[in-house]
ROKETOR-899936 format. One record per residue: residue in one letter; residue number from 1; x, y, z of N, C-alpha, C in turn. Coordinates in steps of 0.001 Angstrom, whole numbers, always signed. Example, Ala and Ser with C-alpha at 12.3 -4.5 7.8 and 13.67 -1.06 7.14 Angstrom:
BEGIN
[A; 1; [+13190; -5690; +7800]; [+12300; -4500; +7800]; [+13200; -3300; +7800]]
[S; 2; [+12850; -2250; +7080]; [+13670; -1060; +7140]; [+12900; +30; +7870]]
//
This chain:
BEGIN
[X; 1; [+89308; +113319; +96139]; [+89847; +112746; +97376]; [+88698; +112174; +98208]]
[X; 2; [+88914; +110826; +98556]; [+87964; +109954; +99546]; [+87809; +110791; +100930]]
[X; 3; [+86327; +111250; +101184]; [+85958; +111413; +102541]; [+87000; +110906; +103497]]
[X; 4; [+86716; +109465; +103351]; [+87835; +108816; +104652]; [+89454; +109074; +104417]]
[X; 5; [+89418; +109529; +103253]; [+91061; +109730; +103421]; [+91632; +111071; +104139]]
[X; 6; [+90527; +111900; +103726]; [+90373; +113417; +104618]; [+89977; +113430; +105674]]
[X; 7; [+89558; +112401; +106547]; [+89182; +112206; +107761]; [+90002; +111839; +108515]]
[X; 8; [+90913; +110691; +107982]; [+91921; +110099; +109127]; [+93448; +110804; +108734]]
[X; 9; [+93575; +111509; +107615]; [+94513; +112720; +107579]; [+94208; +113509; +108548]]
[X; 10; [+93034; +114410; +108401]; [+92948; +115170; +109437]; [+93500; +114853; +110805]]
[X; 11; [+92521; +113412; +111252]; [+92415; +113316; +112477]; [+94226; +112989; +112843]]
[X; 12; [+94840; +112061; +111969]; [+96326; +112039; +112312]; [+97042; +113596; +112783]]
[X; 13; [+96659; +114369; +111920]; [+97672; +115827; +111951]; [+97194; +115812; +113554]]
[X; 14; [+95729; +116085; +113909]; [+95139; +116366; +114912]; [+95809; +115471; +115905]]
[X; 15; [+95776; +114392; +116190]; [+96170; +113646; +117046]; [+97781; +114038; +117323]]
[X; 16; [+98600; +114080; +116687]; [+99656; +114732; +116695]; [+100143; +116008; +117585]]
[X; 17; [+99291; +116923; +116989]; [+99317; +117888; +118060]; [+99005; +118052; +119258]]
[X; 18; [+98104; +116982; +119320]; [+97582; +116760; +121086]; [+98128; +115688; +121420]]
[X; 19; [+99196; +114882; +121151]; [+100062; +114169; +121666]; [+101529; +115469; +122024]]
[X; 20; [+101775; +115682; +121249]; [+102792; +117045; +121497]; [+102731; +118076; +122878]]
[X; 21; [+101369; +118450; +122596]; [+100465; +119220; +123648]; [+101071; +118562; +124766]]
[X; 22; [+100446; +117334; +124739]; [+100214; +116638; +126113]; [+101674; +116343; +126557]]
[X; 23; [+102538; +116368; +126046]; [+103923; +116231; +126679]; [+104357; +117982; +127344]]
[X; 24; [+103655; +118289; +126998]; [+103645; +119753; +128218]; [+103389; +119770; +129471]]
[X; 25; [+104414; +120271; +130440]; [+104469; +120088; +131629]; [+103265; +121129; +132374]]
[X; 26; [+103434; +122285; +131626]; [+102119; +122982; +132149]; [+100544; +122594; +131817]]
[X; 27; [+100297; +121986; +130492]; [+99726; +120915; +130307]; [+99383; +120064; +131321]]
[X; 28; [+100369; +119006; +131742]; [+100209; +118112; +132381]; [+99915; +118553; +134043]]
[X; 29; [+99976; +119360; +134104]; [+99547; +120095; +135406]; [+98087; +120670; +135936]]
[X; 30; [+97687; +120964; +134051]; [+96281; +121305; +134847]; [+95235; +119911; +135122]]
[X; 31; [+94013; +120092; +136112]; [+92934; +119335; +136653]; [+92698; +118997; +135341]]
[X; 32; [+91797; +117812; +135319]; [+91271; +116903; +134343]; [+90382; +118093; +133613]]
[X; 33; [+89319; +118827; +134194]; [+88526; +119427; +133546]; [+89383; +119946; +132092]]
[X; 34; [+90093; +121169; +133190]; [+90876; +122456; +132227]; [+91447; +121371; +131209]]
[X; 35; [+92432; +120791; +131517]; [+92773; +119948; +130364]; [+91993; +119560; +128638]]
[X; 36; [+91294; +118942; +129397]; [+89976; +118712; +128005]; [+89331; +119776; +127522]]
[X; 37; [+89626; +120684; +128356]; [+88764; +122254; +127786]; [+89957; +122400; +126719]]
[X; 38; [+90904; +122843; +126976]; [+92474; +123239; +126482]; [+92227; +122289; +125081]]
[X; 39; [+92415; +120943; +125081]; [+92251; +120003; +124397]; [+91261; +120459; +123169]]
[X; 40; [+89775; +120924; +123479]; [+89049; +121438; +122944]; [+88808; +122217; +122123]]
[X; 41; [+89719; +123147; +122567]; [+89911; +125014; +122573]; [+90994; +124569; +120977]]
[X; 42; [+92020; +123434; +121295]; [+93069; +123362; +120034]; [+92142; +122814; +119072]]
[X; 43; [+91600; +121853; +119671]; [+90812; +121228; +118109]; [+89816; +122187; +117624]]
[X; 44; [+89242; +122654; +118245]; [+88435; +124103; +117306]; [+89263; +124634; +116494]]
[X; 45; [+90256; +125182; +116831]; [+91603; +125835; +116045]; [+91891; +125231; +114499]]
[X; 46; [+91809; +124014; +115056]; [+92772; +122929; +114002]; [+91379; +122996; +112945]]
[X; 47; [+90600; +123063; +113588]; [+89262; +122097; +112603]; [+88510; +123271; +111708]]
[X; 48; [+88256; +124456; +112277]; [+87801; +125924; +111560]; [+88296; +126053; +110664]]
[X; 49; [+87209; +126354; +109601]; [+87778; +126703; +108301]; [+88153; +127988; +108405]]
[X; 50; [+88891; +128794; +107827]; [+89372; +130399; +107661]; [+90050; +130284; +105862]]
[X; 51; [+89577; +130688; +105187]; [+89374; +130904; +104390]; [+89686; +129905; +102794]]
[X; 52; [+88531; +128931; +103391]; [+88333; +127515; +102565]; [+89423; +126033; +103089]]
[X; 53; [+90471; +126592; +104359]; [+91716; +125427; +104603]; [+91657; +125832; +106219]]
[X; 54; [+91526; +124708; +106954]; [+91805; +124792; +108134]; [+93586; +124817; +108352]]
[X; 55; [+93603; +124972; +109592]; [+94963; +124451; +110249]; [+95383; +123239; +110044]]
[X; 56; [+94318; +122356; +110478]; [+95009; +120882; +110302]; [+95164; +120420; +108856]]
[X; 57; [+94548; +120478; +107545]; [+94508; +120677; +106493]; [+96041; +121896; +105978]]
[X; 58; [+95945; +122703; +106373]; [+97699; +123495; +105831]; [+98778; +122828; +106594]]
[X; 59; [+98520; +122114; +107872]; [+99460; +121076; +108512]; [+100090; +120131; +107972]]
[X; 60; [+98532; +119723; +107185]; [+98595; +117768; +106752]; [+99559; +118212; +105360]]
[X; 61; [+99123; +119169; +104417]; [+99721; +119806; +103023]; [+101176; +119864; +103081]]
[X; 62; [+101760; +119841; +104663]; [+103222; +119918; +104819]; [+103655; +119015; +105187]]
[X; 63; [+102850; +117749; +105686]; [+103831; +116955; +106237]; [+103154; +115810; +106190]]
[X; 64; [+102110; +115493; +104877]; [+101647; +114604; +104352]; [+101020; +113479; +105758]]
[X; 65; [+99652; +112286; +104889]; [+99445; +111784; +105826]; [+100558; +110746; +106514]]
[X; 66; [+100174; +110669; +107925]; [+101024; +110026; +108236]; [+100815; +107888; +108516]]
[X; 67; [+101853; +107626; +108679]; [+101749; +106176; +108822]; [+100842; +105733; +109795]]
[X; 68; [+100337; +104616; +109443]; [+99434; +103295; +110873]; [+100073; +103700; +111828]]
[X; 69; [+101837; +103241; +111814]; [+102202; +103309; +112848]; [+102502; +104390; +113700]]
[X; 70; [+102432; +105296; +112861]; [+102517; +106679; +113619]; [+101610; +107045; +114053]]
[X; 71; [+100322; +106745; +113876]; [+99146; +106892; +114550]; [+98796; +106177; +115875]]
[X; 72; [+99369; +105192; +115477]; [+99414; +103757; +116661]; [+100399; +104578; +117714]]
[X; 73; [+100842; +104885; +117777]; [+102346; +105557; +118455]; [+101535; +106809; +118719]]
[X; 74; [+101305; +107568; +118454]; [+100768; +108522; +118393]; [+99739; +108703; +119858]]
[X; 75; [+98852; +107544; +119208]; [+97252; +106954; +120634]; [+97812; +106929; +121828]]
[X; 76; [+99266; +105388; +121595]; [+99504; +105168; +122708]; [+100359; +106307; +123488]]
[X; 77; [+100723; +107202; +123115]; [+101392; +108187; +123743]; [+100517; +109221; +124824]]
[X; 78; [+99510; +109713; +123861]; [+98034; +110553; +123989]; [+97713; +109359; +125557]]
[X; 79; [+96993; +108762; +125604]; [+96167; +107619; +126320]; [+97305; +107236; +127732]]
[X; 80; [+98366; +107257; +127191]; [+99053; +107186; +128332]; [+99196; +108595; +129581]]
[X; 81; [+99765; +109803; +128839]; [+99431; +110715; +129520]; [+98409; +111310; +130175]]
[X; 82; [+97147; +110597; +129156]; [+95808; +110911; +129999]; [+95916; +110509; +130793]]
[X; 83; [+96278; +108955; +130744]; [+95791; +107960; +132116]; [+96600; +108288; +133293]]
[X; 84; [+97696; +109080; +132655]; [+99040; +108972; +133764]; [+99243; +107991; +134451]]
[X; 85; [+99052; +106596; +133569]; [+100153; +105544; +134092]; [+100642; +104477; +132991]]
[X; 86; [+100779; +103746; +133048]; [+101509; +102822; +131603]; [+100718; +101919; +131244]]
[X; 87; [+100602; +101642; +129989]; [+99893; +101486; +129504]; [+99977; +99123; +129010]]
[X; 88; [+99424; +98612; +128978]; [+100296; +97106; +128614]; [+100983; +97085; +127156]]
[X; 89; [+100742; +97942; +126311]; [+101745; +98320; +124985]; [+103239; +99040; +125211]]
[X; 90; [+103202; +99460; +126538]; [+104005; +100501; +126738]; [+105494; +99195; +126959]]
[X; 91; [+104977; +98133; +127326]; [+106104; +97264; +127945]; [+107091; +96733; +127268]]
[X; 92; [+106641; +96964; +125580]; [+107053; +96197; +124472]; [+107661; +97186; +123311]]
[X; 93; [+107161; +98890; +124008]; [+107458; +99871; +122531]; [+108947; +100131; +122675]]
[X; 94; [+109832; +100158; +123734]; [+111243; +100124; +122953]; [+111852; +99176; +121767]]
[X; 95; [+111682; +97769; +121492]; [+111959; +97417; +120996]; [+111171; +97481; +119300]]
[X; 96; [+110092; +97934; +119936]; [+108965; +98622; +118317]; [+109990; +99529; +118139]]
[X; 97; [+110560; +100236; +118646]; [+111309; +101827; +117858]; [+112798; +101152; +117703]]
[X; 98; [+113370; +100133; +118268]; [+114463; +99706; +117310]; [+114196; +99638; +116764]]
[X; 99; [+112964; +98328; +116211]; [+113002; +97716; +114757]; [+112512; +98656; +113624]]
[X; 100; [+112101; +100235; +114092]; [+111797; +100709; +113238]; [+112347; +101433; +112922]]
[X; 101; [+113505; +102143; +113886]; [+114597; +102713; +113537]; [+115775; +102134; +112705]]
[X; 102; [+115907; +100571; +113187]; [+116702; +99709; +111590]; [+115998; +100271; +110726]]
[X; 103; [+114442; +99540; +110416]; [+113985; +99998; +108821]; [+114049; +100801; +108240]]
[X; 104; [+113959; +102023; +109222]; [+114662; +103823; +108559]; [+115520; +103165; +107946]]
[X; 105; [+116469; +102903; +108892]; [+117997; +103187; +108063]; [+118225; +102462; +106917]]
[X; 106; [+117649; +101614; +107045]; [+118052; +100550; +105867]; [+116979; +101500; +105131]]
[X; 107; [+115687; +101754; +104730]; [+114753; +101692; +103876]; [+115259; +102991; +103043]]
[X; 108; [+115172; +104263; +103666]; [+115358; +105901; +103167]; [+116542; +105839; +102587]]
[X; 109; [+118038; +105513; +102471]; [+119022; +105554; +101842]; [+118799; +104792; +100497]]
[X; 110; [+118541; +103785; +100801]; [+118069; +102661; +99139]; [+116897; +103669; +98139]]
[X; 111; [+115866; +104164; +99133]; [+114859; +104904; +98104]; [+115448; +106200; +97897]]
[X; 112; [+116311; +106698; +97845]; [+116799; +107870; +98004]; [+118068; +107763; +96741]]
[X; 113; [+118055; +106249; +96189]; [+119158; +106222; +95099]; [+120374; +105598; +95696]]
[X; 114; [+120738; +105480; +97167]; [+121915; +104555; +97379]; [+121333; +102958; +96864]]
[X; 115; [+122165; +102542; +95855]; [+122324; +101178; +95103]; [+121093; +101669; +94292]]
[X; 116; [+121370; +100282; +93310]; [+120435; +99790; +92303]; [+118752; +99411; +92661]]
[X; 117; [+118551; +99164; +94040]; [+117750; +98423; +94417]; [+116061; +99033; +95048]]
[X; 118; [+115464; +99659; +94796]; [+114796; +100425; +95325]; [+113694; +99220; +96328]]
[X; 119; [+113453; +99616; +97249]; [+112292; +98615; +97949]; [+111063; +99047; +98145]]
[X; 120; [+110792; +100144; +98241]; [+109623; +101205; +97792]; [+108679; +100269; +96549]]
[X; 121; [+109179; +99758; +95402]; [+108579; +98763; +94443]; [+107738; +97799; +95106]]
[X; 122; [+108510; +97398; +96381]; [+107769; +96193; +97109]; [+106087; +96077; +97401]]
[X; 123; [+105934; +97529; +97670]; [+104756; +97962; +98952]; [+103585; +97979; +97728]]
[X; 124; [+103929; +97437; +96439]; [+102716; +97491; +95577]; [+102256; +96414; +95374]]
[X; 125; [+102345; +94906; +96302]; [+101419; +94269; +96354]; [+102180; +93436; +96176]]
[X; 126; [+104092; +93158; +96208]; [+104787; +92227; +96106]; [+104125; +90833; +97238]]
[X; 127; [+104276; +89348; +96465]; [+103803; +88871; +97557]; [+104526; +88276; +98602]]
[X; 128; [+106219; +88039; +97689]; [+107279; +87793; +98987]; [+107687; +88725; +99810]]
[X; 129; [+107037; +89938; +99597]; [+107554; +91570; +100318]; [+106332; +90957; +101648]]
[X; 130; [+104898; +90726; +101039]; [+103987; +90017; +102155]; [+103925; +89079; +102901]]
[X; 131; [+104696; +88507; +102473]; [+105149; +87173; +103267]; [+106184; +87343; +104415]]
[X; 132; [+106844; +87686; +104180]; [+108099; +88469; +105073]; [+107927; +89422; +105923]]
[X; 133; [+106325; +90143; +105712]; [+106111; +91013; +106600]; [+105034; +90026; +107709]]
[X; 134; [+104489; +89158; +107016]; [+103950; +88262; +107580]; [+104087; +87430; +108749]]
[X; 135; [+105661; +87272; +108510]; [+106471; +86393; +109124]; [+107554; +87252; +110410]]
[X; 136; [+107671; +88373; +109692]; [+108324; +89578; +110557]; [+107084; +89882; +112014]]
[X; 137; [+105981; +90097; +111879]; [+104983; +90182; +112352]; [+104806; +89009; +113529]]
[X; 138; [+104587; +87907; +112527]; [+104817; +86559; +113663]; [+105813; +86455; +114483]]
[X; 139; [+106714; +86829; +114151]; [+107746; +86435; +114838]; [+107749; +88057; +116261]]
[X; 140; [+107669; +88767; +115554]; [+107501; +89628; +117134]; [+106670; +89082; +117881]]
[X; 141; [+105077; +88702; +117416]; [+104263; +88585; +118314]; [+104846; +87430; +119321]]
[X; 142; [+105817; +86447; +118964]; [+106422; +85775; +119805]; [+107202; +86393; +120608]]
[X; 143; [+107822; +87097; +120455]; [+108665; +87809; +120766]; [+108204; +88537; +122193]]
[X; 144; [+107255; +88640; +122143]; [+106337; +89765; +122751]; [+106344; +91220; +122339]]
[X; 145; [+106388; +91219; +121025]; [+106502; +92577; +120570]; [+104742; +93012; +120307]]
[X; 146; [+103701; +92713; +120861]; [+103068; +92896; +120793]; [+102360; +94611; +119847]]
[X; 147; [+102723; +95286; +120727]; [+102584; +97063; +119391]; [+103272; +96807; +117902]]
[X; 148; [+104497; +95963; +117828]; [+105070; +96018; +116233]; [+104091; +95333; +115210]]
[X; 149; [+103592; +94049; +116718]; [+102856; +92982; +115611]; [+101736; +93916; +115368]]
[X; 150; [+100900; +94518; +116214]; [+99480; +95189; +116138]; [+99746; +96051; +114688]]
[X; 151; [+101183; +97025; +115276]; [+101033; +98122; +114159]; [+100988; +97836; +112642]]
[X; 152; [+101991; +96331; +112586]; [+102208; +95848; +111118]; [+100926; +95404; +110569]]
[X; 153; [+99465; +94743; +111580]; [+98410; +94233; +111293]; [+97721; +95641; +110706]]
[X; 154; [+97306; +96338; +111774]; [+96868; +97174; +111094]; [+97046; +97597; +110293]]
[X; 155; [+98559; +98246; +109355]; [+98570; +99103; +108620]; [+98332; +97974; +107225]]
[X; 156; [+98310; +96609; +107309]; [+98367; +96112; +106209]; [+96820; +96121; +105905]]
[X; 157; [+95906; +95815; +106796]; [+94833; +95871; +106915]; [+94241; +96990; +106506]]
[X; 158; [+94837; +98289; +106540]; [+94428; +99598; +106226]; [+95015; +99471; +105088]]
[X; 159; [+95734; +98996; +104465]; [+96360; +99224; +103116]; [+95410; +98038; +102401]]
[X; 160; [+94735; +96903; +102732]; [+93969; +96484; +101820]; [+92574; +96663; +101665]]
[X; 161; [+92169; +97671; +102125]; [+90830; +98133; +102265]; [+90873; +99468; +101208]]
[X; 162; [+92555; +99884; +100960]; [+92735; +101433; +100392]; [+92285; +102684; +101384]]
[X; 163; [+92431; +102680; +102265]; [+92044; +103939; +102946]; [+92808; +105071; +102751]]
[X; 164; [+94279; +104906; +102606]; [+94576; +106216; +101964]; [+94875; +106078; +100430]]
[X; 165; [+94875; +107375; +99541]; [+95073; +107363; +98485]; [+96483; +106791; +97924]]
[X; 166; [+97532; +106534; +98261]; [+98582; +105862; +97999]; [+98485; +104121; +98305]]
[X; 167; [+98639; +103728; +96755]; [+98261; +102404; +96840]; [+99690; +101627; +97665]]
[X; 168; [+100399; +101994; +98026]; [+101858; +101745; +98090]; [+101647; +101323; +100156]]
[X; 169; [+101931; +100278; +100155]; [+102408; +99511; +101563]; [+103090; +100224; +102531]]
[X; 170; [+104347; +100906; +102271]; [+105163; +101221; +102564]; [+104926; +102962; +103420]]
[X; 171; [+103240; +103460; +102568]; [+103325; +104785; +103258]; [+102483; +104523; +104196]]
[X; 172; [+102027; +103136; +104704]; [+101053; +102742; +106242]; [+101528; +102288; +106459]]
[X; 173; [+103269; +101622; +106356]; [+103980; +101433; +107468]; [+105295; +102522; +108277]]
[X; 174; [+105425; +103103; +107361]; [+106060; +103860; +108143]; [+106374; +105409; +107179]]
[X; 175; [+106639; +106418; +107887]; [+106506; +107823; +107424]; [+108105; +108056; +107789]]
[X; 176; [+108355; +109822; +106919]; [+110007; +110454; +107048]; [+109886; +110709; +108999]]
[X; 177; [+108549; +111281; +109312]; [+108661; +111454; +110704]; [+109078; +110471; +111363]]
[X; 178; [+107980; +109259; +111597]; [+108479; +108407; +112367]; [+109590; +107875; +112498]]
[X; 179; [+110769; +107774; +110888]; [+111675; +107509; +111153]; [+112640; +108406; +111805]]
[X; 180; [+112839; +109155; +111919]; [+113394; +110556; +112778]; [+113389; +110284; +113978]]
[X; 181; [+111972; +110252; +114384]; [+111870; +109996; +115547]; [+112200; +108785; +116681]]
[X; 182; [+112361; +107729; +116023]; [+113004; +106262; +115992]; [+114530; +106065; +116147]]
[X; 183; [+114760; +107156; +114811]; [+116696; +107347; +115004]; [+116744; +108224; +116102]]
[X; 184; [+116388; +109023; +116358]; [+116638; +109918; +117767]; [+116159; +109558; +118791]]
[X; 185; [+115461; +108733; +119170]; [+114917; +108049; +119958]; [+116067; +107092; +120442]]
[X; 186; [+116290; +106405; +119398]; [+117548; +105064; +119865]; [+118666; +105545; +119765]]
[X; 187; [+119030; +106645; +119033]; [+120415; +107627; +119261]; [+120591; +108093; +120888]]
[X; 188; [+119156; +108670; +121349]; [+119337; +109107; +122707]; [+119734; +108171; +123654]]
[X; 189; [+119038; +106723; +123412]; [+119054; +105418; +124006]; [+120595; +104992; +124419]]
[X; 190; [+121026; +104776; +122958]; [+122302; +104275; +123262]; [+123866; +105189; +123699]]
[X; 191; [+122959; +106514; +123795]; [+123829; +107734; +124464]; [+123728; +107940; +125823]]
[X; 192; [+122332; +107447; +126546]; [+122381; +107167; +127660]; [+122914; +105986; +128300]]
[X; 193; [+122978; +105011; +127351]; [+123554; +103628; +127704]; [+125014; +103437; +127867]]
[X; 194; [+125320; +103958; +127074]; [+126752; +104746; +127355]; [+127639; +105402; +127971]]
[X; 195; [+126957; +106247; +128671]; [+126744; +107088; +130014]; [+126598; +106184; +131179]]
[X; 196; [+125681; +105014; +131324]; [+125518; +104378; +132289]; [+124144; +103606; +132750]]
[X; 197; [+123391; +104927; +132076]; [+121877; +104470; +132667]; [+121411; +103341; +131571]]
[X; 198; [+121255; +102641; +131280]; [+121180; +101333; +130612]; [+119677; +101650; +130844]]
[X; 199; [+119125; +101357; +131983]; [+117326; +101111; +132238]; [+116686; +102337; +131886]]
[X; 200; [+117038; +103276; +131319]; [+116463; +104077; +130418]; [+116065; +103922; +129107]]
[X; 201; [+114775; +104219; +128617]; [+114331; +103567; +127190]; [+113617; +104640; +126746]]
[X; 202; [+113530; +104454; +125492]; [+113337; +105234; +124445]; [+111622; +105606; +124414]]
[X; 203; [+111118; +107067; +124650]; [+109636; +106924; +124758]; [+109414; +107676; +123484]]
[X; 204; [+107952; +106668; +123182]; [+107219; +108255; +122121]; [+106826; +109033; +122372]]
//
């Protein structure tokens, strides 16, 4: 296993948990110092070996590395709560978690054996699968989807360099988490919309 692939595994699991963290209200309460101490205190945790496997390492073993975009999502979540205020990505990520909550739905049922058709095949270097993501990409950035376009750049970019061990497209664009989190995200959305509050949106 590549150094760097054990590095930005790690650091994903890691980042994760201190995005989690940080949506803690008692968390979010203490002074800047304590905070980063706290912050500190977990990543020691995560990062110590105890007997040849850290935490974040028996973490990552369960819930595999995760996507670009979940990392991307991930930052901007982290960075926002630091800053405690919004962020210029922040203006554009509801409509990042529709379009990625479609791709769940459509993507996990097809690879999972509903129809003949698997699309999972695609992410190995198809070039009309690249083109289309190409163009999917462009077209947000018009859009002003600015985070979808970033996240799709990056992860393709990380997928042609090989940084993680799966040669496959499809596991740096999107993970089983993120899609979860996307469907429940826009499940909550359109349950509040429903209800009334419409100007409520979907956060990571």
């Amino acid at each position: 296993m590549h150094w760097d692939t054990d590095l930005s595994g790690l650091a994903g699991i890691t980042l994760a948990v201190f995005a989690l963290l940080l949506r803690q209200r008692r968390v979010q309460a203490l002074p800047w110092p304590q905070r980063m101490a706290v912050l500190l205190a977990v990543l020691l945790v995560l990062l110590v070996p105890v007997a040849g496997l850290s935490l974040a390492g028996l973490l990552r073993g369960i819930t595999g590395d995760l996507s670009i975009l979940t990392l991307l999502f991930l930052l901007l979540a982290s960075a926002r709560t630091l800053s405690g205020c919004g962020l210029v990505l922040d203006e554009n990520r509801a409509r990042a978690v529709q379009a990625i909550a479609i791709a769940a739905l459509l993507f996990y049922p097809l690879v999972l054996g509903l129809g003949s058709f698997d699309p999972y095949r695609l992410g190995y270097g198809n070039l009309w699968f690249m083109l289309a993501l190409l163009g999917f990409a462009a077209w947000a950035a018009l859009r002003h989807s600015i985070l979808l376009a970033l996240g799709i750049a990056l992860a393709v970019a990380a997928w042609s360099i090989g940084w993680y061990e799966s040669p496959n497209l499809w596991d740096y664009l999107l993970d089983p988490w993120l899609g979860i989190y996307a469907l429940a995200a826009q499940v909550r959305h359109w349950w509040k919309q429903r209800r009334g509050t419409v100007h409520v949106q979907p956060e990571p």
